[in-house]
Every structure is written in structure tokens, then in C-alpha cells.
MARLUM-630612 format. One record per atom (N, C-alpha, C): residue in three letters; residue number from 0; x, y, z. Coordinates in steps of 0.2 Angstrom, whole numbers. Layout:
N
   aa    i      x      y      z
  ALA  NUM      X      Y      Z
...
end
This chain:
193
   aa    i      x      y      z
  UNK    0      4     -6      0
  UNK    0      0      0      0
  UNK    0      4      6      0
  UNK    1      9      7      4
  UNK    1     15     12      4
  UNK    1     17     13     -1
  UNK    2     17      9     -7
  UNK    2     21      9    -13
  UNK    2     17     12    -18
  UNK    3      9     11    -17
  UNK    3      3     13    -22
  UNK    3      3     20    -20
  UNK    4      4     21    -12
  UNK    4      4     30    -10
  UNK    4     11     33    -13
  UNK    5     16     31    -13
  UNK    5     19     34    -16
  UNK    5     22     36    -22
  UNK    6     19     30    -26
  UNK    6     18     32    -36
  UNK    6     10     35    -36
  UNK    7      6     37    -29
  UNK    7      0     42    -30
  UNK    7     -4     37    -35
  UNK    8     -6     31    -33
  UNK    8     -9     26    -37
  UNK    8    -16     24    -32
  UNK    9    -20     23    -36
  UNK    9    -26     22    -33
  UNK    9    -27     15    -29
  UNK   10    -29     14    -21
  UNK   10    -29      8    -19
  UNK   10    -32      1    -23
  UNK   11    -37      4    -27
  UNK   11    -41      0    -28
  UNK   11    -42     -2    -37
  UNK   12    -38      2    -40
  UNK   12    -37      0    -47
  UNK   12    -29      3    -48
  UNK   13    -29      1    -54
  UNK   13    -21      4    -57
  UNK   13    -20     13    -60
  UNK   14    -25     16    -60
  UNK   14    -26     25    -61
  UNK   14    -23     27    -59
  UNK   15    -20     34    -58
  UNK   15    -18     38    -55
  UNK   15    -23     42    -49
  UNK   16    -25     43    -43
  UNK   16    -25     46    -39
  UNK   16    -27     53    -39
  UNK   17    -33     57    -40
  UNK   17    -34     64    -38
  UNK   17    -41     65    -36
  UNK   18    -42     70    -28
  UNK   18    -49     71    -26
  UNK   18    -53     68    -30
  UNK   19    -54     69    -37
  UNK   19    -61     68    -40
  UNK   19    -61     60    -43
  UNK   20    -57     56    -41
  UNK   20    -56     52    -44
  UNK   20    -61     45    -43
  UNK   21    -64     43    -48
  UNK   21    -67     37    -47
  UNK   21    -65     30    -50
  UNK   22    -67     26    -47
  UNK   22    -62     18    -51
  UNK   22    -67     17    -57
  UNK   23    -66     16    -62
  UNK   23    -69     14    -67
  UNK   23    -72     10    -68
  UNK   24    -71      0    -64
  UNK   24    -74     -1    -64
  UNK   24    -77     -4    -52
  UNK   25    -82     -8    -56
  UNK   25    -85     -9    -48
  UNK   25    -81    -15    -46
  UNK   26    -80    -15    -38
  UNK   26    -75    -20    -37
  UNK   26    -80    -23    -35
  UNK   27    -75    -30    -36
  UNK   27    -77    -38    -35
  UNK   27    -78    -40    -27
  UNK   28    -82    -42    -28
  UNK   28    -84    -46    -22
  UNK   28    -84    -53    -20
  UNK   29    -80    -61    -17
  UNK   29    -83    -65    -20
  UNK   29    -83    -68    -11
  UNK   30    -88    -72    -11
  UNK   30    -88    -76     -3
  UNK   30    -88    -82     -5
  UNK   31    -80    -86     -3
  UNK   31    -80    -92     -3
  UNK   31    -81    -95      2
  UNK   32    -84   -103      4
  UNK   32    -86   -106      8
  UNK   32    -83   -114      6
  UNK   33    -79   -114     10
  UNK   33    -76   -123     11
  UNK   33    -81   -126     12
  UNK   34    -83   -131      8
  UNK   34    -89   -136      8
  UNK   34    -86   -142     10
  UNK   35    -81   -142     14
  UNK   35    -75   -151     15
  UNK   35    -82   -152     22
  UNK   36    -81   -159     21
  UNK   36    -88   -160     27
  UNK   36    -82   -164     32
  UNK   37    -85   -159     36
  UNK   37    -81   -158     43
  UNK   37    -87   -164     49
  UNK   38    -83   -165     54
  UNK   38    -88   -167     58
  UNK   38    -87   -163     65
  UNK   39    -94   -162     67
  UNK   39    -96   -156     72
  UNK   39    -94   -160     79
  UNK   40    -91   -156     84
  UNK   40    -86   -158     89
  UNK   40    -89   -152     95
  UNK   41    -91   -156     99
  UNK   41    -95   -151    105
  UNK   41    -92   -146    109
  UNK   42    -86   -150    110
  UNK   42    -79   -143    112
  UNK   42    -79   -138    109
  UNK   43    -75   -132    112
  UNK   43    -72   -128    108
  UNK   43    -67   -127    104
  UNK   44    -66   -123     98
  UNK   44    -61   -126     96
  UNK   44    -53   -124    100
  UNK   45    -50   -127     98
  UNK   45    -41   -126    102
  UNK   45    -42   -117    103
  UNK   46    -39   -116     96
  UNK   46    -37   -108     92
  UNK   46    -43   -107     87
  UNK   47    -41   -101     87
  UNK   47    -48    -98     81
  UNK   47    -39    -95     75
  UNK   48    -43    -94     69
  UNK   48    -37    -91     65
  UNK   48    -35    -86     67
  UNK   49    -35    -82     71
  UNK   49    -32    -76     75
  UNK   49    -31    -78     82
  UNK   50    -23    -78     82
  UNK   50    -24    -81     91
  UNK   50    -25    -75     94
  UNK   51    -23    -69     93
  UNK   51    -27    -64     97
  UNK   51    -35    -64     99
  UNK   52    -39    -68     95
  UNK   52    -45    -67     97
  UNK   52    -47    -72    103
  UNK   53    -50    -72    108
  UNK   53    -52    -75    111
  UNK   53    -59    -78    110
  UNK   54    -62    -86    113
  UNK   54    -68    -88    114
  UNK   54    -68    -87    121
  UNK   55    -75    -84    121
  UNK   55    -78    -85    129
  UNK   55    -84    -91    129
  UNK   56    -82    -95    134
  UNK   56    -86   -100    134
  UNK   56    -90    -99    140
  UNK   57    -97   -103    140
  UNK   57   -101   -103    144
  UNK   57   -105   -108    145
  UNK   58   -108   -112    154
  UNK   58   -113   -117    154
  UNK   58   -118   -120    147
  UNK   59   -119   -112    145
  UNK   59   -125   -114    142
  UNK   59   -126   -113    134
  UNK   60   -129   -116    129
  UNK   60   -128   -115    124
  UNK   60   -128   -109    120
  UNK   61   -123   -108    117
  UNK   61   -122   -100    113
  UNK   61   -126    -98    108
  UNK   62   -129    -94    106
  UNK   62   -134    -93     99
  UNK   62   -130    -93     95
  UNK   63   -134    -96     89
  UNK   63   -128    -98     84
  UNK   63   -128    -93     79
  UNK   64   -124    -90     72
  UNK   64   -127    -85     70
  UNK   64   -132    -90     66
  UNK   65   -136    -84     61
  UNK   65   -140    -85     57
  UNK   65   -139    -86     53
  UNK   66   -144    -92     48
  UNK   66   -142    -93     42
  UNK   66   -139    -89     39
  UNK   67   -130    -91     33
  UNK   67   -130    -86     27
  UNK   67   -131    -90     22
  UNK   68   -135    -82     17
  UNK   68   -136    -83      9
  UNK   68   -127    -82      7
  UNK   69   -124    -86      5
  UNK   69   -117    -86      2
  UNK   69   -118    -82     -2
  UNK   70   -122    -84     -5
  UNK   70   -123    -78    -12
  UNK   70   -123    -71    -13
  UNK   71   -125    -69     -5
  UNK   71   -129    -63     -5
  UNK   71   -123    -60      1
  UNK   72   -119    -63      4
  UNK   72   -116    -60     10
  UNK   72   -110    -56      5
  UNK   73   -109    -48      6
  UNK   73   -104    -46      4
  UNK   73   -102    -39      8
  UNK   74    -97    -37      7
  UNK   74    -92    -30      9
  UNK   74    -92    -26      2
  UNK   75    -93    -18      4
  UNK   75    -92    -15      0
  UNK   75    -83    -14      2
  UNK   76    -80    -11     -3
  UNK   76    -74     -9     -3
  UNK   76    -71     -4      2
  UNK   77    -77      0      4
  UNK   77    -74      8      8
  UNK   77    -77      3     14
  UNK   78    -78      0     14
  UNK   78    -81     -6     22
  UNK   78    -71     -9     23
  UNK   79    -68    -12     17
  UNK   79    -62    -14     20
  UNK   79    -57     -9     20
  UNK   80    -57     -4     14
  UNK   80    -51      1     13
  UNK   80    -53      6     20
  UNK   81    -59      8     19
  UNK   81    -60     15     24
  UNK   81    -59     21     19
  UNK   82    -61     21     12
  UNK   82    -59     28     10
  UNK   82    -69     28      7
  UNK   83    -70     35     11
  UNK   83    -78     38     12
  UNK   83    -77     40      6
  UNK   84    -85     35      3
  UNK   84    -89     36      0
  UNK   84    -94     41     -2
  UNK   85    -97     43     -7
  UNK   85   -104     47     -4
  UNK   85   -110     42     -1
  UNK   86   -111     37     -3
  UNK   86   -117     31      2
  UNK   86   -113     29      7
  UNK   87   -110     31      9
  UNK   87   -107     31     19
  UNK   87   -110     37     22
  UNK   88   -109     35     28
  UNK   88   -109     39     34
  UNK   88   -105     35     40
  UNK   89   -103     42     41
  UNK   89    -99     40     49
  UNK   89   -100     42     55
  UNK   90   -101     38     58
  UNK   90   -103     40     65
  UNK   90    -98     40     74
  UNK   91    -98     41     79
  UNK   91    -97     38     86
  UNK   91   -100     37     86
  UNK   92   -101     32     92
  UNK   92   -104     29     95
  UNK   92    -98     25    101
  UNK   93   -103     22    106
  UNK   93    -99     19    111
  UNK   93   -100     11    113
  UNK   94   -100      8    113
  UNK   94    -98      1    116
  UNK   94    -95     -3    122
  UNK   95   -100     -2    124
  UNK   95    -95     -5    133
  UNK   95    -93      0    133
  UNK   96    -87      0    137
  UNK   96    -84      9    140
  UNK   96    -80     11    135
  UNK   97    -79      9    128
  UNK   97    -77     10    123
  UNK   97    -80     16    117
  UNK   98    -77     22    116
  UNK   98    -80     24    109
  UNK   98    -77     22    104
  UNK   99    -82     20     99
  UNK   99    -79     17     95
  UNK   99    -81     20     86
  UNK  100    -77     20     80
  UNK  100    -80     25     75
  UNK  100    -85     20     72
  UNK  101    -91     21     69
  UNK  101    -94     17     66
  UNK  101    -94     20     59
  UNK  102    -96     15     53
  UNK  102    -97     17     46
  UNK  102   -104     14     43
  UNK  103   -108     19     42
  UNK  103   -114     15     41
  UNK  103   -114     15     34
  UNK  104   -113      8     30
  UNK  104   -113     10     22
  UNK  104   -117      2     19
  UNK  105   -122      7     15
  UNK  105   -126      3     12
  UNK  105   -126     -2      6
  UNK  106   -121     -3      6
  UNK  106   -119     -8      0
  UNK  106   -114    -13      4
  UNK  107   -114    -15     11
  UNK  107   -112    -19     12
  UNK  107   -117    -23     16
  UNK  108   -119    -29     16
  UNK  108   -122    -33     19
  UNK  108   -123    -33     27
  UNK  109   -118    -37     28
  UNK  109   -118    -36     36
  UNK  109   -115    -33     42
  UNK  110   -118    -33     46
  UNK  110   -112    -30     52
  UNK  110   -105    -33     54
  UNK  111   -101    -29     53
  UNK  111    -93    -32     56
  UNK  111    -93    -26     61
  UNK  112    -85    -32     65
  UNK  112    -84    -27     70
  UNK  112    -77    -29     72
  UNK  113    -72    -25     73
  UNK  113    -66    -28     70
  UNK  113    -64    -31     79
  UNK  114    -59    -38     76
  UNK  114    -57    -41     78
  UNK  114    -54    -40     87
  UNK  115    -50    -33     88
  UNK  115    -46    -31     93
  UNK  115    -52    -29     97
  UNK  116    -59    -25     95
  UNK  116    -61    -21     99
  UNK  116    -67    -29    103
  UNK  117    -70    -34     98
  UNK  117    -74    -39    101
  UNK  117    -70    -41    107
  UNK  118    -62    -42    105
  UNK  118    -59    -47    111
  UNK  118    -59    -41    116
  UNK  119    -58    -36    116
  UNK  119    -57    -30    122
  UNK  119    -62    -29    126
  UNK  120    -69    -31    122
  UNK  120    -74    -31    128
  UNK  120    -77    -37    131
  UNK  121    -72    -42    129
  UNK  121    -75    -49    131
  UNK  121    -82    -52    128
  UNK  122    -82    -48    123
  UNK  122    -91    -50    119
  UNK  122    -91    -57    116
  UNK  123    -96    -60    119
  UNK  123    -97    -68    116
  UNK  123    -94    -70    111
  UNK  124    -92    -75    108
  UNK  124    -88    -75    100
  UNK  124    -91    -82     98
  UNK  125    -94    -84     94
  UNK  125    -94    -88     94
  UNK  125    -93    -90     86
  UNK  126    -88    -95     85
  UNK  126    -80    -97     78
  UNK  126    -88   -100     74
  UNK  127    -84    -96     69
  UNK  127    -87    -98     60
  UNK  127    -80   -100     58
  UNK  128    -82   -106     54
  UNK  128    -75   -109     50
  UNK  128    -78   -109     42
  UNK  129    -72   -109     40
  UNK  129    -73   -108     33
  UNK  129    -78   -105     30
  UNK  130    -75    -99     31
  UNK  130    -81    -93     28
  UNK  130    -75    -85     25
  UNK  131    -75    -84     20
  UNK  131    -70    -80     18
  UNK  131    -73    -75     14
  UNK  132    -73    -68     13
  UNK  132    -74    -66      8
  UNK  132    -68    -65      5
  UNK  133    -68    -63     -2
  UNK  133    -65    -62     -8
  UNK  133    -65    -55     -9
  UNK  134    -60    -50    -10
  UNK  134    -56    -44    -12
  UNK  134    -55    -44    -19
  UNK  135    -58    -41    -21
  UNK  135    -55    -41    -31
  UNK  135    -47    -39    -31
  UNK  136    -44    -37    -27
  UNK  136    -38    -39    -29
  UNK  136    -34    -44    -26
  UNK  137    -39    -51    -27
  UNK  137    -35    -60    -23
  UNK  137    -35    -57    -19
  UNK  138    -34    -54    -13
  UNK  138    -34    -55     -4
  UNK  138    -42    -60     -3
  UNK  139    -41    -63      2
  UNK  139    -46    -65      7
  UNK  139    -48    -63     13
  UNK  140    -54    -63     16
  UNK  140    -55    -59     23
  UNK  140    -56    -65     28
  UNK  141    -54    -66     32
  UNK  141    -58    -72     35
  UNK  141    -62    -72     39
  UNK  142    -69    -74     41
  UNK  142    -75    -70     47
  UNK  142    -70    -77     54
  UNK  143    -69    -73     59
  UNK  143    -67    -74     62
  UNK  143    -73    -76     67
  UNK  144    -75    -76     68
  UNK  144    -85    -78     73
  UNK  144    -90    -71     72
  UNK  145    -94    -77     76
  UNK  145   -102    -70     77
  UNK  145   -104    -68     83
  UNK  146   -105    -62     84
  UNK  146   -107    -61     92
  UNK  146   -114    -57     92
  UNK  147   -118    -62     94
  UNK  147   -126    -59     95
  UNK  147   -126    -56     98
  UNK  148   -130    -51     99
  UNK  148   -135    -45    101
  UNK  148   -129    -41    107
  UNK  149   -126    -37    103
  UNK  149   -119    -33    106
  UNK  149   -124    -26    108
  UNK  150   -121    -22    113
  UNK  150   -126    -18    115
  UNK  150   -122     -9    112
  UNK  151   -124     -8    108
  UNK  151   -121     -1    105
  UNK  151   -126      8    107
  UNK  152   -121     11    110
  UNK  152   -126     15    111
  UNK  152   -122     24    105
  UNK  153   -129     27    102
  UNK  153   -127     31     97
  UNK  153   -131     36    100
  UNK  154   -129     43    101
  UNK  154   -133     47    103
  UNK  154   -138     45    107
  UNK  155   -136     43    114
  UNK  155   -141     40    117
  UNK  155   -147     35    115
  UNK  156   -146     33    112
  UNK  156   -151     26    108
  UNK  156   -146     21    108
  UNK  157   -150     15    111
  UNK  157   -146     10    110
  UNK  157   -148      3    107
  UNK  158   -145      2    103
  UNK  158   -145     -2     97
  UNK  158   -142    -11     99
  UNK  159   -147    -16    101
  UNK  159   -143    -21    100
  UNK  159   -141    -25     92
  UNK  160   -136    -27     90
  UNK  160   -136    -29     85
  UNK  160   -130    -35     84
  UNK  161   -131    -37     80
  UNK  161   -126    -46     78
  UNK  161   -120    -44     76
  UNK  162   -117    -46     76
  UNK  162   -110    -43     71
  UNK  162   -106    -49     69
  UNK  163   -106    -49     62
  UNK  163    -97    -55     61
  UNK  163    -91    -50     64
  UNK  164    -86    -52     64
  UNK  164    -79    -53     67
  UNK  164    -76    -52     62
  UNK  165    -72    -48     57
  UNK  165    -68    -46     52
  UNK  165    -64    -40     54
  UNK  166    -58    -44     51
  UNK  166    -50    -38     49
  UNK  166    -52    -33     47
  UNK  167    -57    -27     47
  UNK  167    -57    -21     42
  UNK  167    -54    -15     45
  UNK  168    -52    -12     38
  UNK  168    -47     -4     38
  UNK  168    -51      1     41
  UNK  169    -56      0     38
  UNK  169    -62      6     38
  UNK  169    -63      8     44
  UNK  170    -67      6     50
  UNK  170    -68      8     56
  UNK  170    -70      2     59
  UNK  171    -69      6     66
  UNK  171    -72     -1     72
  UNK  171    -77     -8     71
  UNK  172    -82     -2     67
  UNK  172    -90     -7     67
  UNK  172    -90     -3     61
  UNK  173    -94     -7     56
  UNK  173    -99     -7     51
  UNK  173   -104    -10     51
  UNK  174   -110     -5     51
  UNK  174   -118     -5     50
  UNK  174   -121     -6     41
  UNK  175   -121    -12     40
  UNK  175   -122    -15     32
  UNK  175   -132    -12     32
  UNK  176   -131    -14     26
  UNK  176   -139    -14     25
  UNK  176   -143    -19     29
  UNK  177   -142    -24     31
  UNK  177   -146    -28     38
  UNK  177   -150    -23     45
  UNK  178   -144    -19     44
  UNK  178   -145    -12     51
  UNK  178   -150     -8     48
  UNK  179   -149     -6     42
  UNK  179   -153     -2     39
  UNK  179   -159     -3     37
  UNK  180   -162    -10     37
  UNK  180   -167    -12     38
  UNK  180   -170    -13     44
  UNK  181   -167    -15     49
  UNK  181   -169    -15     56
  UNK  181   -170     -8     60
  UNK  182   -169     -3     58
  UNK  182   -173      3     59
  UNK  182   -177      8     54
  UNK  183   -175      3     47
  UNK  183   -181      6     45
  UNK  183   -189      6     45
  UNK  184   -193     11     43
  UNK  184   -189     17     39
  UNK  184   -188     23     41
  UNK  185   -183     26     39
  UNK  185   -181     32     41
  UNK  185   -179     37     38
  UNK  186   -181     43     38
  UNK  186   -178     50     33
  UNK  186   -171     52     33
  UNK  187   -168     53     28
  UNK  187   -161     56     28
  UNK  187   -163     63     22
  UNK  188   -157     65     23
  UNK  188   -156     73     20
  UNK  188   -148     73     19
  UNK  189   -145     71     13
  UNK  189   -140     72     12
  UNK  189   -138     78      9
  UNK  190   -142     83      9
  UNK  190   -140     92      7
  UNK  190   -137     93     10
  UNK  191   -130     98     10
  UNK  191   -126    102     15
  UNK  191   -131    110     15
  UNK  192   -133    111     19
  UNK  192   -135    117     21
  UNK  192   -131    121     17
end
């Protein structure tokens, strides 16, 4: 990336780099899932693919997440990269005793919520294996687990919400279109005064 900033090349195509610049084309998205049939083991597992993340276990059964449509699960690009879009919005908001930046962008699916801040608050984790998205430039992400009904609070309102567990650049937490149907419907006004 240092080398792309410094020949002023666009992260995300081969162009040159200026304010008004747009990528020609739309980046690729792809969600690969390992189909090897595993057998289900009641235990924990050892390690999760990031030893920094932690499982918290408990007595009692964990909610598992929710079905995914493979087809349908994706990341918009400013969801990994972090460079704002006009279909973004950025917000605070706080988490546990934590403020954290959130990015509410409409073209990503689901809620993530990276990796260092899930293990910081000790928030349930519960490991998805073999579940990867796909970066149009061959990178892979790997969803790291799901943590049910996380308690986020935004301008005094507070939101419980699911989140996968992904590496992104972007910010702490990404609020995908799932979010945005669970408080819709709602008015927006993107004119600057």
C-alpha cells in the first residue's frame, strides 16, 4: 500500500489518484465457503485463525449465528479500505466503555466489527469456520466468529445488533444494509446546508 501511496496510485485500481477520482470499474466481491464436510465436535475449538481473538465460553448454549445466503453476503470496498464514499456515513458511538468510529454503508451486507475491539470487551464470540470473503484484488478476509446482540449505544439510543468478526481498515464497526433495515424506515437529508 505504501508503494501505491507513493507512485499516487489508486488503492483499488491501477489510475492515478486525484480528489475527484473514481475507479472505473465496480469491485469484485466474492464469498468463498469450504464445503469439505467436517464433523461437528462439542468442544471448543483449540485456536480460532487469529490467536489474538479470544472464545468465551459458557454453561449454556451460545446462539448460533443466522443462516447465510453465500450468495448474498458481501463487503463494499470503503467497508475494507476505509476511504468515504458518498453512500457512507460516519458516526461515534460507544460500546462498553469504549468509543468506537462506526461506518454505516449501504452496500455492504452485514455488520462487522473488528477483531481487537470484540476481544477487548470480552463480547461472546462464537467461531465460524470456513467462511471467507473475496477482495477483487486475490486478498481473502476471514470471518473470524459472530457475536449476538452486542449492545451499541449512538446518541443516546441504543441499538442491539449481531455482528461477524472481520479484519477491516475502515472503522471499528460497520452498520451494512441488515442495520438499515432494522430501523427502517427512516428519513435522511444528504444536502449540506
Amino acid at each position: 500500500m505504501q508503494e501505491r501511496h507513493s507512485k499516487e496510485l489508486c488503492f483499488n485500481c491501477d489510475d492515478k489518484f486525484v480528489p475527484s477520482h473514481h475507479c472505473k470499474s465496480k469491485p469484485f466481491l466474492l464469498l468463498l465457503e469450504d464445503n469439505l464436510d467436517t464433523t461437528h465436535n462439542s468442544s471448543p475449538p483449540d485456536a480460532l485463525p487469529n490467536p489474538s481473538l479470544t472464545l468465551l465460553t459458557t454453561n449454556h448454549t451460545q446462539p448460533s449465528p443466522p443462516e447465510l445466503d453465500t450468495n448474498l453476503f458481501h463487503l463494499s470496498t470503503t467497508a475494507i479500505t476505509g476511504s468515504l464514499e458518498p453512500h457512507t456515513l460516519q458516526l461515534n458511538g460507544t460500546i462498553g466503555d469504549l468509543h468506537a468510529s462506526i461506518l454505516v454503508d449501504n452496500r455492504s451486507s452485514g455488520n462487522i466489527i473488528q477483531p481487537r475491539l470484540a476481544t477487548h470487551l470480552n463480547l461472546t464470540i462464537t467461531p465460524i469456520s470456513n467462511f471467507f470473503v473475496m477482495v477483487r484484488n486475490g486478498a481473502s478476509i476471514p470471518c473470524l466468529g459472530f457475536c449476538p446482540q452486542a449492545s451499541i449505544v449512538i446518541q443516546s439510543y441504543t441499538f442491539w445488533v449481531d455482528f461477524y468478526v472481520m479484519g477491516i481498515q475502515a472503522a471499528d464497526i460497520v452498520f451494512g444494509f441488515n442495520w438499515l433495515c432494522s430501523i427502517s424506515p427512516f428519513l435522511s437529508n444528504y444536502k449540506v446546508p
